[in-house]
C-alpha positions as a Markdown table, in Angstrom:
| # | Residue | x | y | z |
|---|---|---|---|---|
| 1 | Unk | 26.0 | 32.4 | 128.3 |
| 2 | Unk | 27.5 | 32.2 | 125.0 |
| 3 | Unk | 29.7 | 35.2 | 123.4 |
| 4 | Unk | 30.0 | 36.1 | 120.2 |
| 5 | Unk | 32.9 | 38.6 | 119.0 |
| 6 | Unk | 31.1 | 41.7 | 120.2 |
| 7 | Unk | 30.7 | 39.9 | 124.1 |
| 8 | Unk | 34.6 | 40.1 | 123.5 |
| 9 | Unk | 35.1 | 43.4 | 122.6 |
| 10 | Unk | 33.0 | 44.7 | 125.4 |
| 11 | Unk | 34.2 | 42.6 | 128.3 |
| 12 | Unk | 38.2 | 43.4 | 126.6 |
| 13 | Unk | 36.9 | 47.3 | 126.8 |
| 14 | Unk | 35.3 | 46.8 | 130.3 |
| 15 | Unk | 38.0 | 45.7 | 132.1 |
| 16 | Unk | 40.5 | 48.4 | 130.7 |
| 17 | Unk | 38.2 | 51.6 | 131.5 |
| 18 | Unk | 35.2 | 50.9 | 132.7 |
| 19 | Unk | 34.1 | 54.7 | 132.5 |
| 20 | Unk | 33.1 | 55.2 | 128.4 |
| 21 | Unk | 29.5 | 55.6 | 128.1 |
| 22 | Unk | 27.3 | 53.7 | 126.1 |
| 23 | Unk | 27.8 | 55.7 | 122.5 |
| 24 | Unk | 31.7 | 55.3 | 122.8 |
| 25 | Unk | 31.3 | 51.8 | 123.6 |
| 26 | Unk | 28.6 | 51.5 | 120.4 |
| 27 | Unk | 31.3 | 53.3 | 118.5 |
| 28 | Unk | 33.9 | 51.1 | 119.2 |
| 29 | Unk | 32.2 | 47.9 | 118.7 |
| 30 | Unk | 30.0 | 48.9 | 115.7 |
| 31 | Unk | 26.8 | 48.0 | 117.6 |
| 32 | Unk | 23.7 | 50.6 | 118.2 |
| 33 | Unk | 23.5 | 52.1 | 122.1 |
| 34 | Unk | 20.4 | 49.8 | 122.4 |
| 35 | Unk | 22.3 | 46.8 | 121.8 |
| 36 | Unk | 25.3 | 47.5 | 123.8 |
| 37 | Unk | 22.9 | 48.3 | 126.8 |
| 38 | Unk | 21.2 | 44.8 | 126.5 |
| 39 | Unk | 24.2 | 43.0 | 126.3 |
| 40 | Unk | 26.0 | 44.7 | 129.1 |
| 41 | Unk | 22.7 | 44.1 | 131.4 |
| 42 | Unk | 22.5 | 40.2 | 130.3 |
| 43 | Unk | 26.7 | 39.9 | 131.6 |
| 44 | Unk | 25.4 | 42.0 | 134.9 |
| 45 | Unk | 22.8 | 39.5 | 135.2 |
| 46 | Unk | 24.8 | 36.4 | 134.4 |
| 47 | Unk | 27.2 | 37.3 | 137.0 |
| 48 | Unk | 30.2 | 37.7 | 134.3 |
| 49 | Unk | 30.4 | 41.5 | 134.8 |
| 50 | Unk | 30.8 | 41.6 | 138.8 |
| 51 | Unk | 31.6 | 45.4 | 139.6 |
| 52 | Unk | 33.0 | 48.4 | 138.3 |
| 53 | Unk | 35.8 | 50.0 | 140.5 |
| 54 | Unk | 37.9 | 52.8 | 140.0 |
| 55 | Unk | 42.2 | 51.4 | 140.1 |
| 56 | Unk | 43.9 | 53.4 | 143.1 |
| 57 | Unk | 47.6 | 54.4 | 143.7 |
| 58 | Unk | 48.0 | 53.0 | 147.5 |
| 59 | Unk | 51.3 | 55.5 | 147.1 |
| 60 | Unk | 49.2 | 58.8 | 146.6 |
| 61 | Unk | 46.9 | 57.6 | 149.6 |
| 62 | Unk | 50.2 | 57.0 | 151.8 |
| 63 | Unk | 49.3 | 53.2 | 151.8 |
| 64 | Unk | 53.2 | 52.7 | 151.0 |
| 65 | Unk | 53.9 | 48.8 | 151.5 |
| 66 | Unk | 52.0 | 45.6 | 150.4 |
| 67 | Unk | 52.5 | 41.7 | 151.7 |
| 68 | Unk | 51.5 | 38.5 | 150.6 |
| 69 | Unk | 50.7 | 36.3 | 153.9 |
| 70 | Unk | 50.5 | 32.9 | 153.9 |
| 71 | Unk | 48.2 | 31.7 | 156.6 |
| 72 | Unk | 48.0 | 28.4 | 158.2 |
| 73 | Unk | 45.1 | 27.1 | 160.1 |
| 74 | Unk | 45.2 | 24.8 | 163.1 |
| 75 | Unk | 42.1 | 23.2 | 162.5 |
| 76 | Unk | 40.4 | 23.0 | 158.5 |
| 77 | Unk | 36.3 | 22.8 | 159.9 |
| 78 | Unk | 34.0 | 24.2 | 157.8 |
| 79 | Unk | 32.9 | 26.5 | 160.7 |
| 80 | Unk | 36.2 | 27.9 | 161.5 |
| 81 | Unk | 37.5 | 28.5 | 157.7 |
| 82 | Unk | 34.0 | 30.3 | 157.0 |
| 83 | Unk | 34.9 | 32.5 | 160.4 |
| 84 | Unk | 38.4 | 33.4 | 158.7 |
| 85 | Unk | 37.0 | 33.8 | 155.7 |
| 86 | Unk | 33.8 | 36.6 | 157.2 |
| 87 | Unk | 36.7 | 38.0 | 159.1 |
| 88 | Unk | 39.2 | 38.7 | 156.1 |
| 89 | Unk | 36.2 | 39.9 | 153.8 |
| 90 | Unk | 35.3 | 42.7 | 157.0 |
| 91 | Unk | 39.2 | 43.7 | 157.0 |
| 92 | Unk | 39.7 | 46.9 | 154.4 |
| 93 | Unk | 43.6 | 45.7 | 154.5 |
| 94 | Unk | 43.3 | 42.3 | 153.3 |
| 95 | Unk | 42.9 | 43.1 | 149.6 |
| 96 | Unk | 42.6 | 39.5 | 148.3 |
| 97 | Unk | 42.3 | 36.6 | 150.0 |
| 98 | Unk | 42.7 | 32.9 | 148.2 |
| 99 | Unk | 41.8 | 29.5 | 149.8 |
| 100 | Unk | 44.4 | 27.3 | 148.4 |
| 101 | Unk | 46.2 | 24.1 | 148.6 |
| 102 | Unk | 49.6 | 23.2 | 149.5 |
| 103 | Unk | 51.7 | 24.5 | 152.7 |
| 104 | Unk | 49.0 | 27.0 | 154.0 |
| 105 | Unk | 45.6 | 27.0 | 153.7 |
| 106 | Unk | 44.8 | 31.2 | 152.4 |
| 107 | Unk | 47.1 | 33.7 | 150.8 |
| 108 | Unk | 46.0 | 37.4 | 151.6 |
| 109 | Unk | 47.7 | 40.2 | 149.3 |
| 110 | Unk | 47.6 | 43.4 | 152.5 |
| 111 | Unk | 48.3 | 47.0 | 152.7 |
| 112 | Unk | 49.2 | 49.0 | 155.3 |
| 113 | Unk | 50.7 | 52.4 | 155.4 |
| 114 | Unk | 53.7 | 51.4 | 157.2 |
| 115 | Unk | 55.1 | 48.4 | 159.5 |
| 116 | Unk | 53.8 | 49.3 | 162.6 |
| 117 | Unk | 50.1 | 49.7 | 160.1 |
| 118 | Unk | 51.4 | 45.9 | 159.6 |
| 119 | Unk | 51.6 | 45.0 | 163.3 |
| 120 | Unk | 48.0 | 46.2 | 164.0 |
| 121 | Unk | 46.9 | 44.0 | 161.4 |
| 122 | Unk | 48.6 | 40.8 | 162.5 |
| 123 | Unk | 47.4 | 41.0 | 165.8 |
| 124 | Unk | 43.5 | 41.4 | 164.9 |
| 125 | Unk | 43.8 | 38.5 | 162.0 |
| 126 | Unk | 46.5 | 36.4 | 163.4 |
| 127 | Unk | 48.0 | 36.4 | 166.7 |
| 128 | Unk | 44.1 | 37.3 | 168.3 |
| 129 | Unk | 42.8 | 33.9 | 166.4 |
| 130 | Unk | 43.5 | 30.6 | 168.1 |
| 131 | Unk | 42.3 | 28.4 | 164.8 |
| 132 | Unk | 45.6 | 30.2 | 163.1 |
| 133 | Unk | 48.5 | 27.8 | 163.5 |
| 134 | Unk | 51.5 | 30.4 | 161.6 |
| 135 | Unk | 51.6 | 32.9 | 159.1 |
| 136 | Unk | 54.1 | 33.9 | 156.8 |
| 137 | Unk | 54.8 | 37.2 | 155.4 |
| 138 | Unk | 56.4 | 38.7 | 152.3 |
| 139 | Unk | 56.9 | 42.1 | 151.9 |
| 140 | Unk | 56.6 | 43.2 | 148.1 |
| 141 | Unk | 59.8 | 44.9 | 147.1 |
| 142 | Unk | 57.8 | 46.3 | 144.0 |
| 143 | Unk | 54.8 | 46.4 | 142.1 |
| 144 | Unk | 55.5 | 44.8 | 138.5 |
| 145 | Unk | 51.8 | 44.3 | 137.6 |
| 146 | Unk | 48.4 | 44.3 | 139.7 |
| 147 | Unk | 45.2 | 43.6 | 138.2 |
| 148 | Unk | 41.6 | 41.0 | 137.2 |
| 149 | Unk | 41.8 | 41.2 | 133.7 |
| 150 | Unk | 40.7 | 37.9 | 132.4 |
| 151 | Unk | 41.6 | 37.0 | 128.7 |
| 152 | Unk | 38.7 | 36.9 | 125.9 |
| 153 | Unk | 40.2 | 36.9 | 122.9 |
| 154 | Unk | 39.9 | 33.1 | 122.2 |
| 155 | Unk | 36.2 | 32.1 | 122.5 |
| 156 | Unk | 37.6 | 28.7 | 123.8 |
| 157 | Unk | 39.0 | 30.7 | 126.8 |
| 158 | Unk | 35.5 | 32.5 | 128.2 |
């Protein structure tokens, strides 16, 4: 898919507030509602426009802490790293989940309301699966920035 300089300026709007309707996004762009429609379906279809979700404070839902878990795996099977991965995509705690190289084989980002929230977790994902060799957890002392945005102000970079 190729994008011009109005692609850009919806995907940059998109990703900040996903909630304007079509006319404010026609507004801001300079394009009619018709246009801004079919271009917005076309990155739907193209798979470059993947959901639209609403940013939540953990805090004001009394999910208070947040870890980043490096997990290593006994055994690197196809099989058994597409069982981890079914499993972490079913567990509402595991906010993200990478398969990486290096020392471990996935780093999870989790919440949980508390430690003993933590626990529970560890013990259904971890301790409770024999292809996990160790885990590694850091808590996260703060939150300096969370969030997807990808850059699209350079062409080159889309």
């Amino acid at each position: 898919m190729n994008f011009d300089q109005y692609d850009r300026i919806l995907l940059r709007r998109m990703q900040l507030d996903a909630k304007p309707g079509l006319e404010a996004l026609a507004a801001e762009t300079g394009l009619s509602v018709a246009s801004v429609q079919r271009r917005l379906k076309a990155m739907k279809a193209a798979g470059v426009l993947v959901s639209e979700v609403a940013i939540v404070d953990p805090k004001k839902l009394g999910v208070a802490m947040s870890f980043v878990v490096m997990v290593e795996m006994e055994r690197e099977r196809q099989d058994q790293l597409d069982a981890f991965s079914r499993q972490i995509q079913a567990e509402p705690m595991v906010q993200q989940c990478y398969y990486i190289t290096g020392d471990a084989d996935f780093c999870l980002i989790c919440t949980a309301r508390d430690m003993d929230d933590f626990q529970e977790l560890t013990k259904r994902l971890f301790f409770d699966n024999s292809n996990v060799r160790r885990f590694r957890t850091s808590v996260v002392m703060g939150r300096k920035k969370v969030g997807l945005r990808i850059p699209v102000d350079d062409p080159d970079e889309i």
